[in-house]
C-alpha positions in Angstrom: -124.2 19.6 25.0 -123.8 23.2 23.7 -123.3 26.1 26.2 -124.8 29.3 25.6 -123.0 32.5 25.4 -123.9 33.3 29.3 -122.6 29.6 30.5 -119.2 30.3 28.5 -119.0 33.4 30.4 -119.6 31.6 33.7 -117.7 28.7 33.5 -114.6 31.1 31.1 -112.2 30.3 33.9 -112.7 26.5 33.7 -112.5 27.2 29.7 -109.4 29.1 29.6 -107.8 25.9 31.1 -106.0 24.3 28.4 -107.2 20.9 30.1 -110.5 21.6 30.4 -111.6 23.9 27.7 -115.0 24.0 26.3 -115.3 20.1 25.6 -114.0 19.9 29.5 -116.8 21.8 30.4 -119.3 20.5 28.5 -118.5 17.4 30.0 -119.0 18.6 33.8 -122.0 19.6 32.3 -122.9 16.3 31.3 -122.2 14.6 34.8 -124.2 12.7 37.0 -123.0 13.5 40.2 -124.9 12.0 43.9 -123.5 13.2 47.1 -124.5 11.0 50.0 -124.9 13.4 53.0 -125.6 17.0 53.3 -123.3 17.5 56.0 -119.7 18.7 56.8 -118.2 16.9 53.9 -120.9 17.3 51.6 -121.7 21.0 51.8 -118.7 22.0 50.4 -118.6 19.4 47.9 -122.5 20.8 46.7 -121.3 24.1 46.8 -117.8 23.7 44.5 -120.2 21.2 42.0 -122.4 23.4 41.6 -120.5 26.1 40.9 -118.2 24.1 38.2 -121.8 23.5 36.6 -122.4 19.8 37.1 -125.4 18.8 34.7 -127.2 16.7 37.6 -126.3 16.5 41.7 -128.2 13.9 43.4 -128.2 14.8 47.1 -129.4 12.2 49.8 -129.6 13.0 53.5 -133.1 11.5 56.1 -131.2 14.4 58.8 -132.5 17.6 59.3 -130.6 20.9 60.2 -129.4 21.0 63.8 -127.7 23.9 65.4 -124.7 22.3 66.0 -124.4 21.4 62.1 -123.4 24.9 61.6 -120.1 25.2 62.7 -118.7 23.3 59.4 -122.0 22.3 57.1 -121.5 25.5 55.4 -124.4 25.0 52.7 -127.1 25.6 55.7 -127.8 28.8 57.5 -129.1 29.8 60.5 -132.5 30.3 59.4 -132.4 26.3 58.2 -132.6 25.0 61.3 -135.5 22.5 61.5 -135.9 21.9 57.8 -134.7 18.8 56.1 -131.2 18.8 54.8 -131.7 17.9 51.0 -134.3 21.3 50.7 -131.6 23.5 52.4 -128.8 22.1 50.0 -131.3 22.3 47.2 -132.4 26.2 47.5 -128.6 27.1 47.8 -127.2 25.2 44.7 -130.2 26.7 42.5 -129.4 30.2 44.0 -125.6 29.3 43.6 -126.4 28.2 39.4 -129.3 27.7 38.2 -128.1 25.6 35.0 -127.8 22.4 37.7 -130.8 19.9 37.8 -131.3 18.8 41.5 -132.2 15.4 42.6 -132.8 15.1 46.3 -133.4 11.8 48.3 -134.8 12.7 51.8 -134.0 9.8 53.0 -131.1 7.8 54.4 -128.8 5.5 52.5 -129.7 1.8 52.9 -128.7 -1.7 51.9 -132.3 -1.6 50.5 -132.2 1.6 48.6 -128.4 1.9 47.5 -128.2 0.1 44.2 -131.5 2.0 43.1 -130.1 5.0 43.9 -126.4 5.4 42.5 -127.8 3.8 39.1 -128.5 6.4 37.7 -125.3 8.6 38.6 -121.3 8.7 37.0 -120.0 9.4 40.0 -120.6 9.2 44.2 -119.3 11.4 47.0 -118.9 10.3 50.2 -119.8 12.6 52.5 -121.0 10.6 55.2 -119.4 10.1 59.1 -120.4 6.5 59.6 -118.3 3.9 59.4 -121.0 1.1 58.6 -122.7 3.4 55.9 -119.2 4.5 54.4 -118.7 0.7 53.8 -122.1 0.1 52.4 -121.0 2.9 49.9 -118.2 1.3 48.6 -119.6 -2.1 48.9 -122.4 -0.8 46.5 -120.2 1.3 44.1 -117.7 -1.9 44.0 -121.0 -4.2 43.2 -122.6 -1.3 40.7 -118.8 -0.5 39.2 -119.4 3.3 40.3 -116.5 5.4 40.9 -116.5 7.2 44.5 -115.1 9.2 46.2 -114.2 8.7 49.9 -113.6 11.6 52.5 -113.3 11.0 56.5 -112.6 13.7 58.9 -111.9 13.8 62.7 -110.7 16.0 64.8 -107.9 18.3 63.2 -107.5 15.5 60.7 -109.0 14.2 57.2 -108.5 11.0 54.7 -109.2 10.7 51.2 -109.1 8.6 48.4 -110.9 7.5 45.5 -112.4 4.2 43.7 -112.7 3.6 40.4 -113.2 -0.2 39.2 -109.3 -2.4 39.3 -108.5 -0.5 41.9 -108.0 -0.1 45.9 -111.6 0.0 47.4 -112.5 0.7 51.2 -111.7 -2.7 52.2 -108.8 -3.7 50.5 -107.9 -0.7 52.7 -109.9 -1.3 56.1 -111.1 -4.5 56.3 -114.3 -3.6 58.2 -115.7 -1.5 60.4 -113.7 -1.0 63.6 -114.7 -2.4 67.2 -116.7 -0.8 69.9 -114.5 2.2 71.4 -111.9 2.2 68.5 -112.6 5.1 67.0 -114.6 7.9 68.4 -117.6 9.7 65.7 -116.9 13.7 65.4 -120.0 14.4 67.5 -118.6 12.7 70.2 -114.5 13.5 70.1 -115.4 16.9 67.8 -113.9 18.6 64.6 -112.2 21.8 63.3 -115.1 23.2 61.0 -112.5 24.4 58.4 -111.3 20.6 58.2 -114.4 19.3 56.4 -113.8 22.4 54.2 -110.9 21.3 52.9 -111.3 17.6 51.9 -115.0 18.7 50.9 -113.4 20.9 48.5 -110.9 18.3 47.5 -113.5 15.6 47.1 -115.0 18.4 44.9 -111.4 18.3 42.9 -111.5 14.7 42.8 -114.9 14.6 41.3 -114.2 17.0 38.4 -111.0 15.7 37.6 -112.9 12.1 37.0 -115.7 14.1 34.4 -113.2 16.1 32.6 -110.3 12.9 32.3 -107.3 15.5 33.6 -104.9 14.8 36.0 -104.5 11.7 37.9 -107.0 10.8 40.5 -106.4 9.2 44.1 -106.6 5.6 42.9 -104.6 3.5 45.3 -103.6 6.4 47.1 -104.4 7.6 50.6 -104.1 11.3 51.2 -104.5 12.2 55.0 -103.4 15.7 56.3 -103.4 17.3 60.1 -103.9 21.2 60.1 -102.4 21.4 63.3 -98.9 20.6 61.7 -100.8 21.2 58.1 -98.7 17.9 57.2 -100.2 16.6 54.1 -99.3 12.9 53.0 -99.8 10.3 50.6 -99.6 6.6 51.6 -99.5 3.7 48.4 -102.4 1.3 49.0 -102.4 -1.8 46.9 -105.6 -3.7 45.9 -106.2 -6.9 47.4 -106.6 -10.7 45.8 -108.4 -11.8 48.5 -110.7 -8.6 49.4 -114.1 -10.1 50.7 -116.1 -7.3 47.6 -113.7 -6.5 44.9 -111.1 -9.9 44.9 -110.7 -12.5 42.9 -113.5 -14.8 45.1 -115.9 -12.1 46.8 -117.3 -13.4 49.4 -119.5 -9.9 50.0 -122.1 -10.6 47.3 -125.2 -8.8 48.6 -125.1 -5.3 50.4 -125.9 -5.6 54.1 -125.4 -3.2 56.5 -123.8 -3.1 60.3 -124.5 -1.3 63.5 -122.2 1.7 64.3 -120.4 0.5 67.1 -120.6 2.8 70.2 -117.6 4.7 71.5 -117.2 5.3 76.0 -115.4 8.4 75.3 -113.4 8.7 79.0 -112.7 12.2 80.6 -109.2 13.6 80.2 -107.5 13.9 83.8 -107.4 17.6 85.4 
């Protein structure tokens, strides 16, 4: 793919880098990129992609703008409340670069639609903050061999890391999803808005790094940080022999997808 004289002046300070460059570039501009959920996670993701000049972002969210979204989804605006997601995300990454094709999926991610769906992309985002659907995501990237990226966020904290085939996956890591009243969602224990924007942005890193072959992705590697202490650290994760999707005898061979498990969130004493 050759860029034109105005897309080398757009993207010069991705070409200036000596590990990126013009064939860096024109690789970015060759990705396929989907990002599952328009949300807190996702916004920022869209917004960095499209900026770098991904070729293609799939986007796929069934959710439509909610007040409350505001505080962190960064890619909606006031004026979006009531309208779907994906056309929200869509307007801002053409207004943001028009060079970007945008695929949108108005609907929510599914054992029945997920294989259909990532086909057709290099590499998947997850921006979601469900447990079941995050491990439908890898269980389908695992089965498809698509690298991903995954991002989780909760209170003041975040987690990262990402997949690509050999390697660590989601359940190597987690096992499955966790018990009733284990671990509260973000609408129910809350979030620090600028907390999705910063592992958004880094699955947005992640991402780029994997089209452009620099640096050395988060493969069996666990970053979490807390901005309270703005602590950032990286945990060793080893991939397991006898992980029920990506061991040596899987025993996870069609997707299939569990009920989020409900959280009794109790008061905190006066």
């Amino acid at each position: 793919m050759d860029l034109t004289e105005k897309q080398i002046e757009r993207y010069s300070r991705h070409i200036l880098l000596q590990d990126v460059g013009v064939e860096g570039q024109e690789r970015i501009a060759g990705g396929r990129v989907l990002v599952i959920g328009a949300g807190g996670l996702g916004a920022p993701a869209l917004l960095y992609l499209a900026a770098a000049g991904v070729g293609t972002l799939g986007v796929i969210d069934g959710d439509t703008v909610d007040l409350s979204n505001l505080q962190r989804q960064v890619i909606h605006f006031t004026e979006d409340v009531g309208r779907a997601k994906v056309a929200s995300a869509r307007e801002k990454i053409e207004r943001i670069n028009p060079d970007v094709q945008v695929i949108t999926h108005q609907e929510f991610f599914t054992a029945d639609n997920a294989l259909d769906i990532i086909r057709d992309y290099d590499f998947v985002v997850d921006g979601t903050d469900s447990f079941p659907v995050k491990f439908l995501i890898n269980d389908a990237c695992v089965m498809a061999r698509k690298p991903f990226s995954h991002g989780g966020i909760l209170r003041f904290e975040g987690q990262t890391f990402t997949w690509t085939p050999g390697h660590a996956c989601y359940r190597c890591l987690f096992g499955g999803p966790p018990p009733a009243n284990a671990v509260p969602t973000c609408s129910q224990a809350g979030v620090l808005g600028a907390i999705a924007g910063m592992l958004g942005t880094i699955q947005a890193a992640e991402t780029l790094k994997f089209l452009t072959g620099v640096g050395e992705l988060l493969t069996d590697r666990l970053l979490t940080f807390n901005a309270k202490s703005m602590n950032f650290k990286t945990v060793s994760v080893r991939h397991r022999d006898g992980c029920p999707v990506c061991g040596a005898r899987p025993t996870i061979t069609e997707l299939v997808e569990s009920e989020q498990a409900a959280c009794e969130l109790k008061p905190r004493r006066p």
